[in-house]
N, C-alpha and C positions, 0 to 999 in steps of 0.2 A: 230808621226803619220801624222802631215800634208806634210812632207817630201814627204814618202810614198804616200799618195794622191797625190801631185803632180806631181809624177815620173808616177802613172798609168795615169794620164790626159795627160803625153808626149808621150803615145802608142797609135799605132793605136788601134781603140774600142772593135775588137775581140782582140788582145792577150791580154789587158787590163783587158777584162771582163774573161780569162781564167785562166790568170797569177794570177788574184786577188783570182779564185775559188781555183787554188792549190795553194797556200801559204796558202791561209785562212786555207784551208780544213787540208793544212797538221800541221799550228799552234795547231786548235782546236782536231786532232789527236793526235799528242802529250802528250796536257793536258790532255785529255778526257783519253786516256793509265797511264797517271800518277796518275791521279785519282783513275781507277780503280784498280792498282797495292798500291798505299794506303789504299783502302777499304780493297782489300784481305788480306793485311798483318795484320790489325784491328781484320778483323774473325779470321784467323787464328789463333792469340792467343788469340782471347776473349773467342771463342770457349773452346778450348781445356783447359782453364783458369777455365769456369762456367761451363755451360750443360755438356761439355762432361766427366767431374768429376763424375757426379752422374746416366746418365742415359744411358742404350745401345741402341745407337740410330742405330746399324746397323743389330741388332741382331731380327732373331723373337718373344725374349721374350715379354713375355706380362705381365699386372700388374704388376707394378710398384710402387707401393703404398706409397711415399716418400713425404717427409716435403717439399724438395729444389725442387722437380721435381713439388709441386703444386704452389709452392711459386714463383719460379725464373720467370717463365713469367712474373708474375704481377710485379714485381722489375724490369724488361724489361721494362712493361708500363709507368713502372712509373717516370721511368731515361729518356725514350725517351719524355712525356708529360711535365716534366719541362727542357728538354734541348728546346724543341723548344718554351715552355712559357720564356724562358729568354734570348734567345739570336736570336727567330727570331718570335714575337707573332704574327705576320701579315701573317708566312706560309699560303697557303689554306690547306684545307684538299683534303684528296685526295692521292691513291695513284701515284708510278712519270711518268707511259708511260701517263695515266690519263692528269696530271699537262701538260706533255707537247704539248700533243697532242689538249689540250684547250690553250695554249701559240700559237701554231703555227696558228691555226683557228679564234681565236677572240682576239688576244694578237698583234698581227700586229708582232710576234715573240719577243715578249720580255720577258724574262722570267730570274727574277732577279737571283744572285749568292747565296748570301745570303739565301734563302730557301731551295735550295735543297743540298745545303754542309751541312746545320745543319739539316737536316732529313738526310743524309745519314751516319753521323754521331751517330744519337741517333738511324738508324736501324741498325747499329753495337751494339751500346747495347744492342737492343730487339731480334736480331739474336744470340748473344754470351747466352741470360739469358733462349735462348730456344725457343720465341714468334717461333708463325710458317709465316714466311715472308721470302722473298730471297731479297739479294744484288741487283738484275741486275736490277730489277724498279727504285733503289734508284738513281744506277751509270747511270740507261739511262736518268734521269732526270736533273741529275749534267753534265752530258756530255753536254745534251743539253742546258742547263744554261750555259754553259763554251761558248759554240759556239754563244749564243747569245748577252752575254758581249763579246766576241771577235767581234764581227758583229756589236755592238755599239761603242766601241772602237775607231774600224775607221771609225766609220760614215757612216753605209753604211744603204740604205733604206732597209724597210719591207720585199719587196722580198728578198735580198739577205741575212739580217737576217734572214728568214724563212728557207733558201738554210744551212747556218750556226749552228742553233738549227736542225736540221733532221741532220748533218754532225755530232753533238757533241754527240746526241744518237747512231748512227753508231759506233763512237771511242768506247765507256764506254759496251755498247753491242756487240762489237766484239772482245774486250779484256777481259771481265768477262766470257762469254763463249765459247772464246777461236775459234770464227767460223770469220773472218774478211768477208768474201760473205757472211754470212747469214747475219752476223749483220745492213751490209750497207741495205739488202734485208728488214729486220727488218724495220729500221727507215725511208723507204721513203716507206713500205707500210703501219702500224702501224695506218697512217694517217685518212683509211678510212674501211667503212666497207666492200664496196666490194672489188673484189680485182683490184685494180688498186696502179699504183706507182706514190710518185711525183718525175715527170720528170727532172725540174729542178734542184732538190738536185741528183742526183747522181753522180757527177762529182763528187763532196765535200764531199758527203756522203762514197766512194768510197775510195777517198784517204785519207779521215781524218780514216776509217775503217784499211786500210793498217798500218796507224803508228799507230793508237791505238794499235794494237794488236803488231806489234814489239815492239813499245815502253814497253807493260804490258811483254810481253816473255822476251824479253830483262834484266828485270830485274827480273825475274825468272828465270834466266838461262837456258831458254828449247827453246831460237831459235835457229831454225835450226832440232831439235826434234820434233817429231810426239808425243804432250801431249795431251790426248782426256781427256773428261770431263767423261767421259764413257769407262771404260778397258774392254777388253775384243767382244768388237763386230767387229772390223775389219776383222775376218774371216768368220761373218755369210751374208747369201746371201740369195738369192730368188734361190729355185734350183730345185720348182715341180711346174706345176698349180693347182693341186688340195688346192697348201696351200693359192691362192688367196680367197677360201670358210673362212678359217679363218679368214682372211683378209678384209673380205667383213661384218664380222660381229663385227670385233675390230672398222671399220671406225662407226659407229652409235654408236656404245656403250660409243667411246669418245666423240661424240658429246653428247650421253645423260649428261652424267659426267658433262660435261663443263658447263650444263645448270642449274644442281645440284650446283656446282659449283658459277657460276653466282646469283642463286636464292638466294644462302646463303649471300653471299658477300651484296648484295644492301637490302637484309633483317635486315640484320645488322646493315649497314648503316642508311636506317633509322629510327631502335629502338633508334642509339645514338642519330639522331639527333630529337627525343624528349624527351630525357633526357635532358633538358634547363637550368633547374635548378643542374646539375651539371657540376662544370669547368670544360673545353675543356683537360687540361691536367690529369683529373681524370678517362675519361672514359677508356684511355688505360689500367687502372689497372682493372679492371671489367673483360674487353676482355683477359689480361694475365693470371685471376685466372681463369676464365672458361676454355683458350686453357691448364692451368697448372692442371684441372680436367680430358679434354679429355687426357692429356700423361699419366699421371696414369694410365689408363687406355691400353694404345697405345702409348708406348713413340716415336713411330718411326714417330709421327708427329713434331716432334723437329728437323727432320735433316734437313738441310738445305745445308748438300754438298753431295749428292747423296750416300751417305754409303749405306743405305738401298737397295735401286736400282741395286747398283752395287754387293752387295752380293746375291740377287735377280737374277742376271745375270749371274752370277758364280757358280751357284747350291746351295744353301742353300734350294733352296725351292722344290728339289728336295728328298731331306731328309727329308723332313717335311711330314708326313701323307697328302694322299688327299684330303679329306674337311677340314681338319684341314687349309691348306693349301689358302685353299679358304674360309676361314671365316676371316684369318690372312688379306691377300690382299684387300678382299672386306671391312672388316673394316676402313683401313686402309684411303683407297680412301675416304669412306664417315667420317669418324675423318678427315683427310685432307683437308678436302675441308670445314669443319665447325671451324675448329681452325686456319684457312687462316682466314676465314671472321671473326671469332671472334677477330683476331687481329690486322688487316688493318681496317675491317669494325669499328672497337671501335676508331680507329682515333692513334691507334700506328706505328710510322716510319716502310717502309717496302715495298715490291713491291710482286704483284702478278705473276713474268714472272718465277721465278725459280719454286712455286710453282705447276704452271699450267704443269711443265716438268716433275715433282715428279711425280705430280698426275697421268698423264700420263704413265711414264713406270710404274705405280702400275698398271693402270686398263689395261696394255698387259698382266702384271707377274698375272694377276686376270683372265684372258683369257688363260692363258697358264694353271693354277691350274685346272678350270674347262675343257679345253678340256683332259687333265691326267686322269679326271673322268669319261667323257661321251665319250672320244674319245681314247682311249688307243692304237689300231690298228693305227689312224692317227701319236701319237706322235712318234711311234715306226717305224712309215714310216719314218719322218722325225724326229729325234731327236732333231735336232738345231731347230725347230719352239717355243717351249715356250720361247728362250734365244729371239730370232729374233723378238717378239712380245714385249718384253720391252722397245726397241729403236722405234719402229715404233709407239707405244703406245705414247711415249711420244710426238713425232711430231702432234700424232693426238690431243690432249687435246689444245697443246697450238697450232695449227691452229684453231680449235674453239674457244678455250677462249677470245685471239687477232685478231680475222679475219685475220690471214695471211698464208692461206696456201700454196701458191709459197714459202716465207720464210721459212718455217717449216722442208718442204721439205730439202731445203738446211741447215741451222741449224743444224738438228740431224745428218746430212753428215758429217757435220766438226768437230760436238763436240765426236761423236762419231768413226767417223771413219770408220763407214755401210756404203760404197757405192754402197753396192753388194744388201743392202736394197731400193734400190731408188725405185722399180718398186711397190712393196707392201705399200714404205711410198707417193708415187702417191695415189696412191688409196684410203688410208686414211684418209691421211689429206686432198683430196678433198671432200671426202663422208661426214667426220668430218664437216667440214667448212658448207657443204650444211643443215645439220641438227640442227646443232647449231650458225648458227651466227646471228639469230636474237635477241639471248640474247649474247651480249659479256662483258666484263669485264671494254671495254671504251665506258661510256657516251655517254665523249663528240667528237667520231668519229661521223664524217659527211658521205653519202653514198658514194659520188663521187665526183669528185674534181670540179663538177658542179657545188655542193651546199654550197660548200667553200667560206666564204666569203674572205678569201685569195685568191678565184680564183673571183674574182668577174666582174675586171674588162678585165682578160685575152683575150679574144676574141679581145679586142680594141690593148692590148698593143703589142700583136702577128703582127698582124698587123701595128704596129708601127714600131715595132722592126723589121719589112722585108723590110723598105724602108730605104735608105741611103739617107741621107743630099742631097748626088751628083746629087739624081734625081728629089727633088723637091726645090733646090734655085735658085732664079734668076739671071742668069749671068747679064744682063743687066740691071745695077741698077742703076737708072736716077739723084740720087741725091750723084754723088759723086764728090769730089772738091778737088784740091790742097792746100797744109799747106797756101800760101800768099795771098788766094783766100780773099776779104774785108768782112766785115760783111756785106756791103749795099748790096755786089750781092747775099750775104745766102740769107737776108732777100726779095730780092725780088723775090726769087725762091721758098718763102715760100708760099702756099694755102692757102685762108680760110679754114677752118674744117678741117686740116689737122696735122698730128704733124708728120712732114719729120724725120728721121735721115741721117744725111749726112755721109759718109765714107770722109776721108780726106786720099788720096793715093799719093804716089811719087814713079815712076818708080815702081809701081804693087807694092807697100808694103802700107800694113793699117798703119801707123803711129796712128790714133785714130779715136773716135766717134764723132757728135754733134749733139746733143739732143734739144729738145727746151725745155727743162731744161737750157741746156747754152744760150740758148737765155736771157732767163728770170734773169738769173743771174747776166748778164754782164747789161743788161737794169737798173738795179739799182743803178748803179757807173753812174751821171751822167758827161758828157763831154768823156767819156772813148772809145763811141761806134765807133764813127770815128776814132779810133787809132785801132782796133782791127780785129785780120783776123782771116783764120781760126787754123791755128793753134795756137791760143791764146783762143780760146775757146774749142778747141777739149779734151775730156780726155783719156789720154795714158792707162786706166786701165779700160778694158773691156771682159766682156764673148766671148769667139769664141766657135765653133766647127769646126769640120773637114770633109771635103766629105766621108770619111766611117764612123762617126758617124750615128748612124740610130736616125730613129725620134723622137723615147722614148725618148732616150739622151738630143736630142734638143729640148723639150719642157718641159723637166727637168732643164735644162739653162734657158729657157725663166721662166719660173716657179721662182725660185729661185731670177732671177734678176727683177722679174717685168717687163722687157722687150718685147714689140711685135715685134722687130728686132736682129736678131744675126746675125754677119757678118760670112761668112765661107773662113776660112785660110789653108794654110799650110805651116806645120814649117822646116825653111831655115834651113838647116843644118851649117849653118856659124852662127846662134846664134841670128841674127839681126831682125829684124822686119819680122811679117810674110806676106807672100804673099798673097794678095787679090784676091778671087775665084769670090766672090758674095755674096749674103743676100739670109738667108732664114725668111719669116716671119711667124707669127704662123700662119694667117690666109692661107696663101700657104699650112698650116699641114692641118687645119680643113677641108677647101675645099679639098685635097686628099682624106678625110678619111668620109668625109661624100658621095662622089662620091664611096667611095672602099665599104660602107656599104650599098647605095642603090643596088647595083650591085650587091650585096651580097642577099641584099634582094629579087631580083628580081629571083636569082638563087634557096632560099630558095622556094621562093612560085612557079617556076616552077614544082619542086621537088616533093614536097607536097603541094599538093592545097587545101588538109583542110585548111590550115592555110590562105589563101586566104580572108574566111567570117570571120576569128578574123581581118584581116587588116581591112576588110570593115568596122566591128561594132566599131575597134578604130576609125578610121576616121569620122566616123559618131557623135560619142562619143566625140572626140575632137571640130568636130563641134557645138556640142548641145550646151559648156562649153565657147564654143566662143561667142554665141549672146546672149545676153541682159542676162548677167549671175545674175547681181542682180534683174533681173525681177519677177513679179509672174506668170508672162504667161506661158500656158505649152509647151513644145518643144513633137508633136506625130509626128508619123510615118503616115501618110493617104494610102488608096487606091483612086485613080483616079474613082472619083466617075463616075457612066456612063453618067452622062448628059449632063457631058464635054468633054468626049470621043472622040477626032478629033478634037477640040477647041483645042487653047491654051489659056496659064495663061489669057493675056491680051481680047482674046477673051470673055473669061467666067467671065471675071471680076471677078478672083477668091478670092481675099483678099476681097472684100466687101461682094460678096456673101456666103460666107463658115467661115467670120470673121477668116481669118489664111495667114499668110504673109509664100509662099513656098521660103524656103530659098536653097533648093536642091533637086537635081531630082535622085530618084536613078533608076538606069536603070536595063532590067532584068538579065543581065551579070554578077551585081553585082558593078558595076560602077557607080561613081556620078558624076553629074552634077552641079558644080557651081563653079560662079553663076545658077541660072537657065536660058534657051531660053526662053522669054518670048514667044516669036513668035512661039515655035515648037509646033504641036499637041500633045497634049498626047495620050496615047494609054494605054490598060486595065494592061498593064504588069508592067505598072512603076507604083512605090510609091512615094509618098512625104512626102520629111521631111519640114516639115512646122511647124513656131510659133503660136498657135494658143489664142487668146488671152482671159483670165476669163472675164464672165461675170456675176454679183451679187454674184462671190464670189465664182462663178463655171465654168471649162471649158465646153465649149463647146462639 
């Protein structure tokens, strides 16, 4: 790896910093595809192995009343709470867009391997024994655990680990659902609750999404094939406005859902988490025999690969009696959504994203039942609207559940194959989103990448990152000297208070540094000083940058080396010493950037001049804090009393008179004065900020 590191520090800083996002991105794509092509191979026969032996998870039947269909959850619980008590006790709980989405915010993107491979591992066994949980939480969380040890790997800082982890949830989420645009859509908006995207992950999120999903087809044999997660909807379309009325009433209903939904989950949660008195890996079995009550009842809460749905789509429930019909669906949704939180919320391996898709095209297929009933004329108008309401349904639940509903939108396009539904699943999954996202499914999402403490310092480094080396070093650097130059002329070119670095150049090449470090070095061999120049104290092993390095770069070198000097080179193409530009010092950074944010400031409070009397009452503020701070004396604000009115300070003999020493003069502009004009008059409009000083233990 340090190889590699080296090779990008020999690129100029843009293909450096682009080259590093696609390799990376398409590294952690890879894995993140391989991953998830493991996972599905694990369901596949664990599935078809357990649950699907004993119960018809596609079928309308209902009551089920079985030993293995009450039981197998809780053996689910139970295999998933001692796999992660033994082989990773330190997981959090939590389920994984959750994990990562608190990794990328307060985790500075670290988010170890180890936890989320053994959760996704034991949600293969809560998935296969029945629990009601999906894959795709599991795989977006290992994805992005993949990209953030890849991002530690080579050493690369916070941000670009952050850029890494959102890349590795893109892979695993755009191979498991089979959608590569939705998925990248997915993990850089995921992040927050409204809808906004992180900017910087898409490059990586993008192309690590591309190979994930080749990679996972790939070895499913269906690239280059049109494999939808959802059969059967590529022919349905938006084809009347009247069927926008339907539509207009599907979008609230999944937001209701989503909040039902939400309610149950963190209800759950924390019931378990005062159950204290019992181990962490028992509670999953609790959650199993309760969700293995509700399939008894409803086993179609067991599926976990869209069986249900998709015969739901295909006509089944066309044949089915009309309320009948709709007692099946509406059940369904509300067992759904309580045997989800009974078995994430009890702390068993598992993710809430495939869920939230179920529940979703249940409450369209629940939409469609009921309008058969009250709307018979409309379905007969259009016959494809109850089929067309289960894909759209589904987009709508999980844009409310995840606040994503630009993603959602696209999602259901790709897994489905509805693009002729875009216009209706606009609508929904915006109306969805607007009704329910202030209950959603993550925590720990933040609103805006404002309140990110991953964005925290953004505003400075943007501005870092717009200025290049070239425009603020100094070509003209005073203390540069030739290899044979003696120590006695360094030393007398040396300042009091000063700690020079010299460049030592021959014919425009840096040969090396000198530091007063080497001064100090060489001063302790004594007899030695008179024999020595500068190139006998220079050291050949020094940080540089380069004139298109930008600022961030170069105060990440100075950072790094302790340094408050870096020389700026460029590299010979013949191998040999690099060419000497000039220095840039830090202090050259902080003066640019404290000049680029007064500028900044001045332009903010043109803009908005509320903000104006918060600068005033800081400054005033900072003032207070600056005089006689361990004093008792009080610091007030005065009015200009009228008897000095036309006086000045010195006139009125105002400190002895009034016992209060005016330290500023606020003027009525909003402006202060200080020091104060002793000599100016004062006048009725100004106030004084004045120390006014106790007496017997009282101010004045």
């Amino acid at each position: 790896m340090p190889r590699v590191a080296r090779l990008w520090e020999r690129l100029p800083r843009p293909a450096a910093r682009w080259s590093r996002r696609f390799l990376l991105g398409g590294i952690v794509g890879v894995l993140g595809g391989l991953a998830a092509a493991t996972m599905d191979w694990g369901l596949h026969h664990g599935i078809d192995l357990l649950v699907g032996r004993f119960a018809h998870l596609s079928t309308p039947i209902v009551l089920q009343p079985q030993w293995a269909i009450l039981l197998l959850p809780a053996a689910g619980g139970l295999l998933s709470g001692l796999i992660v008590r033994f082989f990773c006790p330190d997981a959090p709980a939590g389920h994984g867009t959750n994990l990562l989405v608190r990794a990328f915010h307060r985790q500075f993107g670290e988010m170890p391997l180890r936890g989320p491979l053994v959760k996704a591992a034991a949600a293969v066994g809560v998935i296969s024994c029945g629990g009601s949980a999906g894959p795709e939480g599991p795989i977006a969380a290992a994805g992005a655990a993949i990209g953030s040890s890849v991002g530690k790997r080579f050493g690369l800082r916070p941000r670009e680990r952050r850029m890494l982890l959102v890349a590795g949830c893109a892979a695993g989420v755009g191979a498991i659902f089979r959608c590569p645009l939705g998925g990248a859509l997915f993990a850089t908006s995921v992040l927050y609750r409204e809808e906004e995207f992180e900017a910087d992950a898409i490059v990586p999120a993008f192309v690590a999404s591309v190979l994930g999903y080749s990679t996972f087809m790939t070895l499913h044999g269906g690239l280059g094939e049109q494999v939808y997660l959802l059969r059967g909807a590529t022919d349905l379309g938006f084809r009347n406005t009247i069927e926008l009325l339907p539509y207009a009433l599907l979008g609230p209903l999944c937001g209701l859902v989503s909040i039902f939904f939400s309610f149950c989950l963190h209800l759950v949660e924390r019931l378990t988490a005062s159950l204290r008195r019992l181990p962490r890996w028992f509670t999953p079995v609790l959650g199993g025999l309760a969700t293995g009550g509700i399939a008894c009842l409803l086993p179609q809460v067991m599926d976990s690969r869209y069986q249900f749905i998709q015969n739901s789509l295909t006509g089944f429930s066309e044949a089915t009696a009309a309320w009948p019909a709709v007692a099946l669906f509406g059940g369904v949704v509300l067992a759904k959504c309580m045997a989800t939180a009974l078995t994430i919320g009890s702390g068993a391996s598992g993710g809430v994203l495939g869920p939230s898709v179920f529940i979703g095209g249940v409450v369209g297929a629940l939409l469609g039942a009921v309008l058969r009933v009250v709307a018979p004329s409309l379905i007969e108008a259009n016959p494809e609207l109850p089929a067309a309401l289960i894909p759209v349904g589904m987009g709508g639940v999980l844009a409310a559940a995840m606040r994503i509903p630009l993603a959602s939108i696209v999602m259901v396009c790709e897994m489905t194959g509805g693009y002729g539904l875009i216009v209706p699943l606009m609508l929904v999954c915006i109306s969805s989103y607007v009704v329910g996202r202030r209950w959603g499914l993550n925590p720990e999402q933040v609103p805006t990448a404002a309140e990110s403490p991953a964005h925290a310092g953004d505003a400075v480094v943007h501005l870092l990152e717009s200025w290049q080396v070239e425009q603020l070093m100094l070509r003209d650097w005073s203390e540069t000297v030739a290899p044979e130059t003696p120590m006695r002329d360094l030393v007398e070119r040396l300042r009091p208070g000063t700690q020079p670095t010299f460049a030592v150049i021959r014919e425009n090449r840096l040969l090396g540094l000198i530091s007063v470090s080497s001064f100090r070095r060489v001063t302790r061999l004594p007899g030695f000083a008179e024999l020595v120049n500068a190139a006998d104290l220079m050291t050949e092993r020094f940080p540089s940058v380069c004139p298109d390095d930008d600022a961030y770069h170069a105060l990440e070198v100075l950072r790094r080396g302790g340094h408050e000097v870096v020389p700026v080179v460029a590299r010979p193409a013949d191998g040999g010493p690099p060419v000497w530009l000039g220095m840039l010092t830090r202090e050259r950074i902080f003066e640019q950037l404290h000049r680029s944010i007064g500028e900044m400031q001045q332009l903010v409070l043109r803009e908005h001049e509320g903000l104006a009397a918060l600068t005033r009452e800081g400054q005033i503020q900072q003032l207070m804090m600056g005089v006689f701070p361990t004093s008792r004396d009080l610091i007030q604000r005065l009015l200009v009393p009228m008897d000095v009115v036309g006086q000045s300070l010195r006139q009125a003999d105002f400190r002895r008179r009034y016992h209060a020493q005016v330290i500023a003069i606020e003027q009525p502009d909003g402006s202060l004065q200080c020091p104060p004009d002793l000599d100016a008059p004062l006048t009725s409009g100004q106030r004084l900020l004045a120390v006014v000083w106790r007496q017997d233990g009282f101010g004045t």
